[in-house]
C-alpha positions as CSV (number, residue, x, y, z in Angstrom):
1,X,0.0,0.0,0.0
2,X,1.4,3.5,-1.1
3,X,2.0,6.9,1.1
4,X,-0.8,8.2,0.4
5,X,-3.5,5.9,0.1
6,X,-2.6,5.0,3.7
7,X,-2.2,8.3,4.5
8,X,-5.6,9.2,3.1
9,X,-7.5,6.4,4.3
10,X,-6.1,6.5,8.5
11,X,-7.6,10.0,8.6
12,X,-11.0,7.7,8.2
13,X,-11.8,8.0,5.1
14,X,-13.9,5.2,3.1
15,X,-11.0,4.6,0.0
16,X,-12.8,2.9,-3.5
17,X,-9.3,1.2,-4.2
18,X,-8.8,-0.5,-0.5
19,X,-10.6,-3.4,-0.1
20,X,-10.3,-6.2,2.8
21,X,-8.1,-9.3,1.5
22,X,-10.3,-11.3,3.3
23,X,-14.2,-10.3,2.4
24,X,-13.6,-7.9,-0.6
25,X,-15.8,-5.0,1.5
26,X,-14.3,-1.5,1.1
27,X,-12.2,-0.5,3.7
28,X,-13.2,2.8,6.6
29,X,-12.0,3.4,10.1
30,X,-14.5,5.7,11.2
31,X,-18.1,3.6,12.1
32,X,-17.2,0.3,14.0
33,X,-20.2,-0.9,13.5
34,X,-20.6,-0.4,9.7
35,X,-18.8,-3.1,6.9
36,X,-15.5,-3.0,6.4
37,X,-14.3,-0.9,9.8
38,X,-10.7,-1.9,10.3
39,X,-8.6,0.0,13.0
40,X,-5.8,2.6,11.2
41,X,-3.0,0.3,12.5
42,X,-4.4,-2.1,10.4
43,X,-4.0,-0.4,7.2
44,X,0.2,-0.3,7.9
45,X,0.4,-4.0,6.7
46,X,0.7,-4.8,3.2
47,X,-2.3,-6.8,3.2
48,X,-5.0,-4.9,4.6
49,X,-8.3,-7.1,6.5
50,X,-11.4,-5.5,7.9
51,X,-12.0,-6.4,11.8
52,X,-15.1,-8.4,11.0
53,X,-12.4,-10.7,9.0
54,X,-9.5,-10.4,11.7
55,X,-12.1,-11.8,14.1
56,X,-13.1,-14.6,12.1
57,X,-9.9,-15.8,11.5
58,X,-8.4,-15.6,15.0
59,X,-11.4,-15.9,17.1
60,X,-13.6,-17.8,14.9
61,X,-16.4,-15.1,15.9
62,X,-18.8,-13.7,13.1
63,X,-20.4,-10.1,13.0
64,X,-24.3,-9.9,11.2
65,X,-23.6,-8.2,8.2
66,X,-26.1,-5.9,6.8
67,X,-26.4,-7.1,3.0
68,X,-29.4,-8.2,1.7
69,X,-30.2,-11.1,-0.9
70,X,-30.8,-8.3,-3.4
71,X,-27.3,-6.9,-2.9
72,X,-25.6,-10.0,-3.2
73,X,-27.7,-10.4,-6.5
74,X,-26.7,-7.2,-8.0
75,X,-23.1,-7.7,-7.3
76,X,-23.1,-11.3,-8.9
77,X,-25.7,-10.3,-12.0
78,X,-22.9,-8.0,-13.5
79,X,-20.9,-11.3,-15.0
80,X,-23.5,-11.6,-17.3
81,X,-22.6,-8.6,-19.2
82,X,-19.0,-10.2,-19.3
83,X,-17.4,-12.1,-21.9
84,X,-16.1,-14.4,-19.0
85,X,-15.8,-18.0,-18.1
86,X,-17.9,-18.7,-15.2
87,X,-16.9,-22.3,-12.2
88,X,-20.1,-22.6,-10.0
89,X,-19.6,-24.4,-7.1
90,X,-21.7,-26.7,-5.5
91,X,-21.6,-28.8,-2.0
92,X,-22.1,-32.6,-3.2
93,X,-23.3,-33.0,0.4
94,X,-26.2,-30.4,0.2
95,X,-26.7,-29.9,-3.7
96,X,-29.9,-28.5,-3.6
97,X,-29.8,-26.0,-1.2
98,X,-26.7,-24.7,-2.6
99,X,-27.6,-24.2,-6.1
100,X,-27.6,-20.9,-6.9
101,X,-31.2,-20.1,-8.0
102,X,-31.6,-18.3,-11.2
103,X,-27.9,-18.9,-12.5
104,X,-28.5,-18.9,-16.1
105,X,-29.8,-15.1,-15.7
106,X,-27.3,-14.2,-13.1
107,X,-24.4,-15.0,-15.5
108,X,-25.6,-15.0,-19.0
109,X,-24.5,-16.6,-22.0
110,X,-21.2,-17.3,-20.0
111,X,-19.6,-21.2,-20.5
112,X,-20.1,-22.5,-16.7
113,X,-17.5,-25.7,-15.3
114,X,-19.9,-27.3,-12.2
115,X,-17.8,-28.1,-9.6
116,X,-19.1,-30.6,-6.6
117,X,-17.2,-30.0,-3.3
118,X,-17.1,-31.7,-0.2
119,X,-15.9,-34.8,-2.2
120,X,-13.9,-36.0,1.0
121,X,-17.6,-36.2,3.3
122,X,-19.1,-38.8,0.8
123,X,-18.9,-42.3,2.4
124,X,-15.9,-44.1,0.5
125,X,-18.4,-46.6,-0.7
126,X,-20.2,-43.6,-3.4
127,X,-19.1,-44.3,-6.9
128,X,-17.6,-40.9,-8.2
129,X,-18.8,-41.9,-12.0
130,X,-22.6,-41.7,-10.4
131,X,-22.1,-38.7,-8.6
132,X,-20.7,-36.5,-11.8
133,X,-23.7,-38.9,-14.0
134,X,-26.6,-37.4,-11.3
135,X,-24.9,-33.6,-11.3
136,X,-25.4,-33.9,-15.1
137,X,-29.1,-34.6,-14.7
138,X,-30.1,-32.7,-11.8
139,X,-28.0,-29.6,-13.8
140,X,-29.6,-30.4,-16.9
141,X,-33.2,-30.6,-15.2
142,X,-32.4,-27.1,-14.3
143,X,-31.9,-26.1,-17.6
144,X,-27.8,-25.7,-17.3
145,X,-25.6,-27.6,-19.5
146,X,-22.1,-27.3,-18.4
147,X,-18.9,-27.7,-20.4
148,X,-17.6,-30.0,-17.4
149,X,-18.2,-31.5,-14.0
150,X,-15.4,-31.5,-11.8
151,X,-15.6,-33.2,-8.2
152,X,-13.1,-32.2,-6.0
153,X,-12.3,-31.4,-2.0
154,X,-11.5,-27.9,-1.4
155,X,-10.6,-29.0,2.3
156,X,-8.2,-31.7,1.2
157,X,-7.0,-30.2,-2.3
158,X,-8.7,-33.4,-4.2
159,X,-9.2,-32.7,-7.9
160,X,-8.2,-28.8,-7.6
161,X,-5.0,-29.7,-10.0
162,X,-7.3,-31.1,-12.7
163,X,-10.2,-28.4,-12.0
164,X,-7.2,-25.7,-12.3
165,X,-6.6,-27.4,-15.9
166,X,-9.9,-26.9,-17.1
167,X,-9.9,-23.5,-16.3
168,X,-7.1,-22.5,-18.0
169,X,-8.1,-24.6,-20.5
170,X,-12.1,-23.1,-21.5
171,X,-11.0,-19.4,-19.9
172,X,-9.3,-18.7,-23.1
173,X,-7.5,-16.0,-21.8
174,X,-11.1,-14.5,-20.6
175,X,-11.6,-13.4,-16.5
176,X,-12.8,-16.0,-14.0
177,X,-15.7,-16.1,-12.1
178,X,-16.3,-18.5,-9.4
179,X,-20.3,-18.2,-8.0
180,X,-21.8,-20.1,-5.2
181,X,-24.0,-20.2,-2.6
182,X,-23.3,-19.7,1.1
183,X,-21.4,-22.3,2.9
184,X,-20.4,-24.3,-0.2
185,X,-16.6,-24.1,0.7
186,X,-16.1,-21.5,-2.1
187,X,-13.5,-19.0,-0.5
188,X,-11.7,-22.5,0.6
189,X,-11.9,-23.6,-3.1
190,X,-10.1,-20.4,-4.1
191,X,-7.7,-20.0,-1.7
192,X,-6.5,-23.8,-3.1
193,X,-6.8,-22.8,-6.6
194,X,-4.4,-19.9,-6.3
195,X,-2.0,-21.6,-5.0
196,X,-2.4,-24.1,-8.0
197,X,-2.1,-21.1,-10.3
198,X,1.1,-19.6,-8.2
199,X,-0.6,-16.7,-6.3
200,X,-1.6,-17.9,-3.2
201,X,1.2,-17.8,-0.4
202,X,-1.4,-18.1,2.0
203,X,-5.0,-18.4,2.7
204,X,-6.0,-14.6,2.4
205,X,-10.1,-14.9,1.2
206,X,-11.8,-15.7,4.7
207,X,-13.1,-18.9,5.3
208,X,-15.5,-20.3,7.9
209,X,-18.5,-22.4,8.4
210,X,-20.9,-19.1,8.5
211,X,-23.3,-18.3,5.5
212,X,-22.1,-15.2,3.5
213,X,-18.5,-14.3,4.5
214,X,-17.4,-13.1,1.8
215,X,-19.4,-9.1,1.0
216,X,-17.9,-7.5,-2.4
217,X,-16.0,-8.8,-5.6
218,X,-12.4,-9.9,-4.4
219,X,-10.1,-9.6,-7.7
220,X,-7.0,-11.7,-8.2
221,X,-4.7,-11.0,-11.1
222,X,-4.3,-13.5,-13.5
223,X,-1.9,-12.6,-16.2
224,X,-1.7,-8.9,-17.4
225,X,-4.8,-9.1,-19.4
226,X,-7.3,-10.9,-17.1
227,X,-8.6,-12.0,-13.6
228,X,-9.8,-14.1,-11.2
229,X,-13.2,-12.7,-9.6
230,X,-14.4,-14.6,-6.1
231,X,-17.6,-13.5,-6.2
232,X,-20.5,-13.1,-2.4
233,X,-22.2,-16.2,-1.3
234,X,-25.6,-15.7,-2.6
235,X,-28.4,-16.8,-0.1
236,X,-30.3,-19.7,-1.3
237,X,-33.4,-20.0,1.3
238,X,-33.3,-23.8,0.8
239,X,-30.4,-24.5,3.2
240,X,-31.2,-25.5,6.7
241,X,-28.0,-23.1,7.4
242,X,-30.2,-20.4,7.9
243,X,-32.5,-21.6,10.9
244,X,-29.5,-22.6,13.1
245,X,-27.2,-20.9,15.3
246,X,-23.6,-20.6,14.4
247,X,-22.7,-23.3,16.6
248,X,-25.4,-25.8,15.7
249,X,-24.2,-25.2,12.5
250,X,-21.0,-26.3,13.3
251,X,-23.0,-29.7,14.4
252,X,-25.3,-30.1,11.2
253,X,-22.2,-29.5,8.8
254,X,-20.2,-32.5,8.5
255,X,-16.4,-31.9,8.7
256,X,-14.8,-35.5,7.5
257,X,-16.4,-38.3,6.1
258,X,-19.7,-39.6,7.0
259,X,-20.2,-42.6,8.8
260,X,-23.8,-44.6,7.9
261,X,-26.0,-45.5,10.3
262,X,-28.4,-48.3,9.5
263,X,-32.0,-48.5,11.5
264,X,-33.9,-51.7,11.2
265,X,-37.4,-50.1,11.2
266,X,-41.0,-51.8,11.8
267,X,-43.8,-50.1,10.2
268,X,-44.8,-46.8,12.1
269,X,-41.5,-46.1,13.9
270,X,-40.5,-42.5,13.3
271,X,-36.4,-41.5,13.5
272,X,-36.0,-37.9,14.6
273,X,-32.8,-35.8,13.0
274,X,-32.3,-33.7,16.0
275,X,-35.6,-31.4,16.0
276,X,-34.7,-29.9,12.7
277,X,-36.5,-33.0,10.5
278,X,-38.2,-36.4,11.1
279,X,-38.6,-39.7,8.8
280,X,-42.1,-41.7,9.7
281,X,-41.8,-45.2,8.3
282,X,-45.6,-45.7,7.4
283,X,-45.8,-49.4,5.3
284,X,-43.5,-51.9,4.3
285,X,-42.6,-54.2,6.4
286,X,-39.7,-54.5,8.1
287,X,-36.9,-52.9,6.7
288,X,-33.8,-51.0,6.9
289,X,-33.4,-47.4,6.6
290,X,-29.3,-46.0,5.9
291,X,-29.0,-42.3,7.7
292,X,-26.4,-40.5,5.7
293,X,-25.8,-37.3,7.9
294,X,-23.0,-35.5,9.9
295,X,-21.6,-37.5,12.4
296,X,-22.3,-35.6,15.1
297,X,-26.0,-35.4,14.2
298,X,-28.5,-36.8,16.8
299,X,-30.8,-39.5,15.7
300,X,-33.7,-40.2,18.0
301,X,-36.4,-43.2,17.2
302,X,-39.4,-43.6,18.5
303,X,-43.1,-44.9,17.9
304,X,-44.7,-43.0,15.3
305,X,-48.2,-42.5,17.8
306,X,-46.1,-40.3,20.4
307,X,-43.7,-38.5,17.5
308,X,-46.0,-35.7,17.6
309,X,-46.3,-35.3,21.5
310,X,-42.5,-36.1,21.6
311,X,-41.6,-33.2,19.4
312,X,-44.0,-30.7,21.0
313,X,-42.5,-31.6,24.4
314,X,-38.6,-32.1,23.2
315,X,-37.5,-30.0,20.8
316,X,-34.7,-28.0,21.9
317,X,-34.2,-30.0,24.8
318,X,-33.7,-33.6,23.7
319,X,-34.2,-33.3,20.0
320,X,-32.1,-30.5,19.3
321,X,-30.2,-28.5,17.7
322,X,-32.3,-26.4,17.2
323,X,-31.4,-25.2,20.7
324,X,-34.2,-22.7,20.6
325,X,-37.7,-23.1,19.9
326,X,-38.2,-19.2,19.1
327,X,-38.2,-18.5,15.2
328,X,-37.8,-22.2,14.0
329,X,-39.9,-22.8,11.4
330,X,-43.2,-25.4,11.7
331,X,-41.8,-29.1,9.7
332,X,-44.0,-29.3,6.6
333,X,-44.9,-33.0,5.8
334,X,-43.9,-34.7,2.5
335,X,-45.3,-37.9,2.0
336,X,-43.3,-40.4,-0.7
337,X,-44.1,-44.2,-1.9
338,X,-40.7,-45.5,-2.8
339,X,-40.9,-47.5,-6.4
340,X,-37.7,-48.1,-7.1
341,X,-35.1,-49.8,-4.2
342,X,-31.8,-48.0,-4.0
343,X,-33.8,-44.6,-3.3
344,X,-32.2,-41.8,-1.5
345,X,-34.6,-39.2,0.8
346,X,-32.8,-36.2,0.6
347,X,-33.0,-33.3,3.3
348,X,-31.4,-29.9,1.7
349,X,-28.6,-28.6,4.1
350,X,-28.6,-32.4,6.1
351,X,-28.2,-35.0,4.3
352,X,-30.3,-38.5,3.1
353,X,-31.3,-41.6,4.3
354,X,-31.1,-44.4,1.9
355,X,-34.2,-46.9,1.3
356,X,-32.6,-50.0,-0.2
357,X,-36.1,-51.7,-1.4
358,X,-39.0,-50.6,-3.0
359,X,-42.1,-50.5,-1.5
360,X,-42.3,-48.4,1.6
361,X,-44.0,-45.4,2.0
362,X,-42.8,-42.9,4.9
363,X,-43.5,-39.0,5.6
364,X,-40.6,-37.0,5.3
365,X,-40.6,-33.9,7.5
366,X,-38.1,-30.7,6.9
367,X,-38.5,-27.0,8.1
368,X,-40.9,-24.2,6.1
369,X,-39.1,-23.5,3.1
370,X,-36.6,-26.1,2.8
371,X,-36.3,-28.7,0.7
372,X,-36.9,-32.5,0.3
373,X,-36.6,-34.6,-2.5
374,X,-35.9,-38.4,-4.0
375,X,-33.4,-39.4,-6.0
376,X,-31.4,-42.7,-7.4
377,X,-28.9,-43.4,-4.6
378,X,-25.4,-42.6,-4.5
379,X,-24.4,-45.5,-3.4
């Protein structure tokens, strides 16, 4: 940083060309409360990070930000005017609730790479041929066709080498722009990819397990003619992210690979996912039911008569997180008959549970305004 942009900016002015390294929000030191407040001593070090970011990264603490959906959507909507190439990242583990709703208008005519992160949760038994075969489908269902799907593990580095390739290979020369939803590992994924493309001595995009870290356009030089653009989290309402606290979030999100747990269920035996969703096993039979979730999830079973009462009495206390009953959502019912076996129930922003055998019908239960859904399974 020059003389005098650090001289101009410590007498508290808002600068357009400082940004924070680590959220992309301009830089002031006059309102502590308002984005991008960093003390003036802060601005004497080469790279310059706002205090919402130094307190993140040191004390793993998050500030409420005051962006709204619309503002992350007019930030991200300018690549469509862009002759660009755009990577879209999605969390394998949640792919619903972190597809970015309304891509094909929010980035235009742009070539999109899909890439599926959180390769390193999935169970080792998932066959990585089906998982790029069902991104295809569900993408294509959405009316995206993308040059490539890459699946990769921003936390372990999996696949970044051969993602990096592809980029430099459909860029053409052209900026980068990587798009996402919250909490999709995005920042994580860049902060890897630089370092695959030489500019990334260490991990300077901030990083965490909250929704929306990252507030402006963070540009990262290229070559001479073009640039690397990590773009805000945009807020897809689908993700269970948003009606849990930051430390029950830590609980919901799983941070190495999941473990399976099998429940032999009789008919009308309900299993409880913490208080945030519920699985009633109606008909069928005997049977078992595969719980693919984080391993740190609590699964409660009981008889499906006394799920109801159960609920009403327990949630936050033994069927939590949610920790709080205040501003959780009522669970909306969604009831299924599974044709085919090999059927995974999938609950946006928790995981699935796998049916292995056609035949059963259940209820599956999720918050107001998240997601469930069938699909082939995985495994």
């Amino acid at each position: 940083m020059d003389e005098k942009t650090r001289h101009d900016t410590l007498g508290g002015i808002v600068l357009e060309n400082v940004k924070c390294a680590g959220c992309g929000v301009h830089i002031q030191t006059e309102n502590k409360e308002a984005l991008g407040y960093a003390p003036p001593s802060a601005l004497e070090k080469e790279t310059a990070i706002c205090q919402r970011c130094f307190r993140l990264k040191h004390y793993n603490e998050i500030q409420d930000v005051a962006l709204t959906d619309d503002d992350y959507r007019k930030i991200v909507s300018s690549i469509s005017k862009e002759n660009a190439l755009v990577v879209m990242i999605v969390d394998i583990f949640d792919f619903n609730g972190s597809w970015v709703p309304g891509i094909q208008k929010l980035v235009g005519n742009n070539p999109i790479l899909l890439a599926g992160n959180k390769l390193d949760l999935l169970p080792k038994s998932v066959n990585p041929r089906k998982v790029e075969l069902w991104m295809n489908k569900e993408a294509s269902e959405r009316g995206l066709k993308p040059e490539k799907v890459h699946l990769i593990s921003a936390a372990k580095g999996h696949g970044i080498a051969e993602l990096a390739d592809s980029i430099e290979t459909h860029r053409g020369g052209r900026d980068v722009y990587v798009v996402g939803c919250t909490n999709t590992g995005k920042s994580t994924f860049i902060n890897r990819l630089l370092k695959e493309f030489g500019e990334g001595g260490s991990d300077f995009i901030t990083t965490s397990y909250f929704p929306g870290t990252t507030l402006d356009m963070i540009e990262v030089p290229l070559d001479d003619r073009s640039a690397l653009f990590d773009t805000p989290g945009i807020i897809n309402p689908e993700q269970m992210a948003h009606y849990v606290s930051q430390s029950e979030l830590k609980i919901i999100t799983p941070k190495k690979e999941i473990k399976p747990m099998v429940f032999q269920l009789n008919e009308e035996q309900t299993l409880f996912f913490g208080g945030l969703a519920r699985l009633d096993y109606i008909k069928g039979g005997r049977r078992s039911f595969i719980c693919h979730l984080s391993n740190e999830m609590n699964i409660h079973r009981t008889k499906l008569e006394n799920a109801d009462d159960l609920y009403d009495r327990q949630l936050g206390d033994l069927l939590q997180p949610p920790g709080e009953r205040e501003g959780f959502p009522p669970l909306v019912k969604h009831e299924f008959l599974i044709k085919e076996g090999k059927t995974d129930v999938v609950f946006a922003g928790l995981g699935w549970v796998t049916v292995p055998e056609a035949g059963a019908k259940i209820a599956a239960y999720a918050p107001e305004g998240t997601g469930v859904s069938l699909r082939k399974s995985l495994i």
